[in-house]
N, C-alpha and C positions, 0 to 999 in steps of 0.2 A: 789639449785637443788631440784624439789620437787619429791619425789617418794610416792606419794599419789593419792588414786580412784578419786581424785574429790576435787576443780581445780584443773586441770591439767598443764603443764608446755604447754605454752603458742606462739608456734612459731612467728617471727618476723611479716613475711606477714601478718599474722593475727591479730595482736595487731597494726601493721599500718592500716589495714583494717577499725578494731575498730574505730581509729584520723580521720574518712573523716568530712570532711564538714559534719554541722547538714541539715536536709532536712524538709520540712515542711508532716508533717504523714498524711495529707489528701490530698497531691498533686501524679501528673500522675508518680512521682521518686520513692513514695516511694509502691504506686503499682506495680511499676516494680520490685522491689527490692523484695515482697514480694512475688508476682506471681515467678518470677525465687527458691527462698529459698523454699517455699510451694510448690512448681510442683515436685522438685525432691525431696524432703522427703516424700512429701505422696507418691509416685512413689516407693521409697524404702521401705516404712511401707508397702504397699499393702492393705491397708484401705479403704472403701468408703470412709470417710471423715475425713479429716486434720486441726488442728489449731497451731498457734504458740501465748503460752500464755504469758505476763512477768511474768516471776516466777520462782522458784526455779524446779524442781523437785517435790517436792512434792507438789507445787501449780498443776502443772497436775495431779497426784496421786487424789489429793480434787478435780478437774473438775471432772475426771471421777466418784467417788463416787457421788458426791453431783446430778451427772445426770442420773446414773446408779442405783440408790438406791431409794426404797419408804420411807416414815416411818414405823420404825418397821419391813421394810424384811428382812428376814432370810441371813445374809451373814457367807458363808463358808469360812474362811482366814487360806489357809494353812500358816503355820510359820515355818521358821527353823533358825532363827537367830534375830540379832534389827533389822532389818530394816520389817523384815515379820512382828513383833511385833506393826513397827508405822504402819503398813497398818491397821493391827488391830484396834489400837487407833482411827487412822483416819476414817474406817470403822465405829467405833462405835457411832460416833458422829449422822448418817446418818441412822444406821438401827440398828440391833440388829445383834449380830455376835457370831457365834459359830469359836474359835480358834481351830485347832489342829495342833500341833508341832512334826519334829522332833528334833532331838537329834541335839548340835550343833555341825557343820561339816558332816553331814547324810542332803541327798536330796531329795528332792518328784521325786519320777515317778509314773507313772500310778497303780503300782502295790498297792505302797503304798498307794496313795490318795486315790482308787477306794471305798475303804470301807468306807470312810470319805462322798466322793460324794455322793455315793450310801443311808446313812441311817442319813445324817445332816437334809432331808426336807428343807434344802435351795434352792432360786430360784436364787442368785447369789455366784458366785467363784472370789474371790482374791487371788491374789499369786506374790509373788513376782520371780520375774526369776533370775534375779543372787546375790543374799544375800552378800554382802559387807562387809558384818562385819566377815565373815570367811571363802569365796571365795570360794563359793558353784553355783553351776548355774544347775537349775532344771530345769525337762524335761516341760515345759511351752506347748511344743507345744502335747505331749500327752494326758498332765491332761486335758490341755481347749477344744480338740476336742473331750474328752470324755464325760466332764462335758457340753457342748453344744448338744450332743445328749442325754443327759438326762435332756436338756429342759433348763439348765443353761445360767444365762447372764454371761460373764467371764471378770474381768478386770484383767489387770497385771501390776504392777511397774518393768519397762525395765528400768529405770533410770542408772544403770550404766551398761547394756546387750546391750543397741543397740549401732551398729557401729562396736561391739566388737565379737558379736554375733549371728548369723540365726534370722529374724525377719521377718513373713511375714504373716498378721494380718487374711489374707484370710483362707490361709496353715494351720495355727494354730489353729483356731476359735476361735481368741482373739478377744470380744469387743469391748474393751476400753484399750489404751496402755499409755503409759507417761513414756518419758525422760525429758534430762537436755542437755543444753550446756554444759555443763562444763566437761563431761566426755567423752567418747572416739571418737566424736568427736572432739574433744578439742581447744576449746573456751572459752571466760569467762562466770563466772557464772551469771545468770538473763533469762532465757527464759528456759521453757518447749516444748516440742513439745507433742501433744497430738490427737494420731489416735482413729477415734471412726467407728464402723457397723453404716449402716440405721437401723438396729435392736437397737443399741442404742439410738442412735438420736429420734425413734419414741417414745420408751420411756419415754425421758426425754419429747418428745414434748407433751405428753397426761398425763402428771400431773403439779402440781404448780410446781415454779424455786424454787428451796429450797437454791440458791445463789445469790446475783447480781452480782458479779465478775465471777462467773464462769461460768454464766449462758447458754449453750453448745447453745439454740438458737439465741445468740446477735451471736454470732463466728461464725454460719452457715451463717447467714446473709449479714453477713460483708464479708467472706470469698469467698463469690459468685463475688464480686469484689475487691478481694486480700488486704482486708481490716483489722479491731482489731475494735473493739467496744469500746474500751480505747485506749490512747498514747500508745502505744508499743518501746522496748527500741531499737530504732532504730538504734545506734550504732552499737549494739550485731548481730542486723540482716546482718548489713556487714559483722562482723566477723564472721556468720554462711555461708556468701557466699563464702567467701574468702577460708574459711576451705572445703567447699563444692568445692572449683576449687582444692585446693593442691591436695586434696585427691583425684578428677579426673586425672589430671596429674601424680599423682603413679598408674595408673593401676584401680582408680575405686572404690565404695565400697568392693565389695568382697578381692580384694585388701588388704584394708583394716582390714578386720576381718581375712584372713590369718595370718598377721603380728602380729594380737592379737594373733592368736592361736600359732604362731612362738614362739614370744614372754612369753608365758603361758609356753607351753612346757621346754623351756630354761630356764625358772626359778624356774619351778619344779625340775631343775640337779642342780641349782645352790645349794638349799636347801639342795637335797639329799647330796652336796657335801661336807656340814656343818658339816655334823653325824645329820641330822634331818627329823622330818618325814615330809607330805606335811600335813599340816592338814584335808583339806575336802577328804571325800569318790572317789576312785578310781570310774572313771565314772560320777563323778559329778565336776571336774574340771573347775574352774571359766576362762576365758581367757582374764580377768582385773586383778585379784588379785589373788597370793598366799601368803597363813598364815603359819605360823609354834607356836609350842610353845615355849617362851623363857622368863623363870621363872622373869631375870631383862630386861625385855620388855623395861621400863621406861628410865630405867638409860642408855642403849642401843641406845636409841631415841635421848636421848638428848647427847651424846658422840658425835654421827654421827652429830649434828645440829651445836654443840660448834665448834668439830675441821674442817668440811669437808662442812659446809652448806647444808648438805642433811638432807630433810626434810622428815621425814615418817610419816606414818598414825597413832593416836591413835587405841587402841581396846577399846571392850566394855563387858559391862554388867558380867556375870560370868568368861570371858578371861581377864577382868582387871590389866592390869599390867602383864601381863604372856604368849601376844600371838605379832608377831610381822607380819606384812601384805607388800611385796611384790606386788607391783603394778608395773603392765606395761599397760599402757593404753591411749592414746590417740596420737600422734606425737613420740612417744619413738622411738630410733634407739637401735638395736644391742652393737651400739661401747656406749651410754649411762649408760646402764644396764651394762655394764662390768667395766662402772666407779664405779657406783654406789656397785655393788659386793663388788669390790675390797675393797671400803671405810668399807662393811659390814666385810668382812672377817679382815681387820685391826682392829679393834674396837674387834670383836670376838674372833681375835687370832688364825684365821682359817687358 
């Protein structure tokens, strides 16, 4: 049983989805396939332009940078956790980047970033929208609408925000976006989804490709006839259709992200009910993951894995060994999470 952000537990449908028949990638099937999965994700991103890349997550994280970025420009990357951190790293590879953090378990809003936006002299924003590693989800769609009227290009790692989420690239004045399969839609892992403006695309179009893989003009080209500029993993892309029908059949994406938000809520009580705090700031509540602190983290993990096959998430970085991460996210049910409790509070003694 896994109780972790990313892969996620795996419904049947969709892991038969995955076993069809292989298809040949440049015939009229697997345009079909592609046109159907790309029409209604970019439809839900709210994007001018959509691609489906193979890759992790952070393989679209580096599309968008590596097309988004000159050499040497100035990137603002707010941080509040690892994963704001790899955006960082990732960023820095591409330009030159000014970090600022908050504190861990503390979220960006507008209030916060403004002085960051307002006096960095950067010409692009990164931020990551819902931070993972301690179940923080920042106000994305404030900071980029502000940081775009101050002339900012904006990218965001949504990797484990969408589906789960509010995402709507227009709304927001997000740039350049990047998920994963593997999260709250939940699927296997191997494909990114990656929305980008004509405001980025022009950009990327009016300097050198500073990638061959990721290079955002083969995707545009390709994608004009529901195509990939490489073999794409065509298996996954069933199983992103397949998940894209379940999830129609319950009502939809919104749907969807209610259940996360059901789901978030109801395990913020489950915590409270522990004698525990919820970790992230009131107002910044993740609706993938809740953390807490809990000093033997480790030994906890592997109790639940020995006796009960529940698998949880590591932590990181300064929570090492000391913090423990409540996921609900992608296919989870109500009666799931109450096994899953249950197995927590035995081990706990709750």
């Amino acid at each position: 049983m896994l109780l972790t952000p990313g892969p996620v537990a795996v419904p049947q449908a969709i892991r038969d989805a995955e076993g069809k028949e292989m298809i040949y990638h440049r015939g009229s099937e697997m345009k079909e396939l592609m046109k159907d999965v790309a029409t209604k994700l970019k439809a839900d991103f709210a994007s001018d332009n959509f691609f489906v890349v193979t890759g992790s997550g952070t393989a679209g994280i580096e599309m968008c940078v590596a097309n988004c970025v000159k050499p040497e420009e100035k990137i603002l990357v707010l941080s509040n956790g690892t994963f704001g951190d790899k955006l960082a790293s990732c960023a820095d590879i591409y330009g030159s980047v000014q970090k600022v953090s908050q504190p861990l378990g503390k979220g960006w809003n507008l209030e916060r970033a403004k002085e960051a936006i307002d006096n960095s002299g950067a010409t692009v924003l990164a931020m990551v929208y819902n931070e993972t590693s301690t179940g923080v989800l920042n106000d994305a769609k404030g900071i980029c609408k502000y940081a775009k009227s101050k002339g900012m290009l904006t990218i965001v790692d949504a990797v484990s925000a969408w589906a789960a989420a509010p995402l709507n690239c227009r709304d927001f004045g997000i740039d350049a976006v990047a998920t994963g399969s593997q999260k709250a839609i939940g699927c296997p892992p191997g494909l990114s989804f990656v929305g980008m403006s004509s405001e980025a695309i022009s950009k990327a179009e009016a300097g050198k490709p500073r990638s061959f893989y990721f290079d955002v003009r083969k995707y545009k080209k390709e994608m004009e006839t529901f195509q990939t500029p490489t073999t794409p993993a065509v298996s996954l892309l069933y199983a992103v259709q397949a998940a894209l029908e379940l999830i129609e059949r319950k009502g939809g994406l919104d749907a969807h992200r209610k259940r996360h938000l059901e789901g978030a809520a109801y395990s913020r009580e489950f915590v409270k009910s522990l004698g525990k705090e919820v970790f992230s700031e009131n107002g910044f509540y993740s609706p993938t993951i809740t953390g807490f602190i809990l000093e033997n983290a480790d030994d906890i993990r592997k109790r639940l894995k020995d006796k009960y096959g529940l698998v949880t998430a590591r932590d990181f970085g300064e929570l090492k060994g000391r913090f423990f991460r409540v996921c609900h996210i992608g296919h989870f049910t109500k009666e799931e999470l109450d096994i899953a409790f249950g197995y927590i509070r035995e081990v706990l003694q709750k």
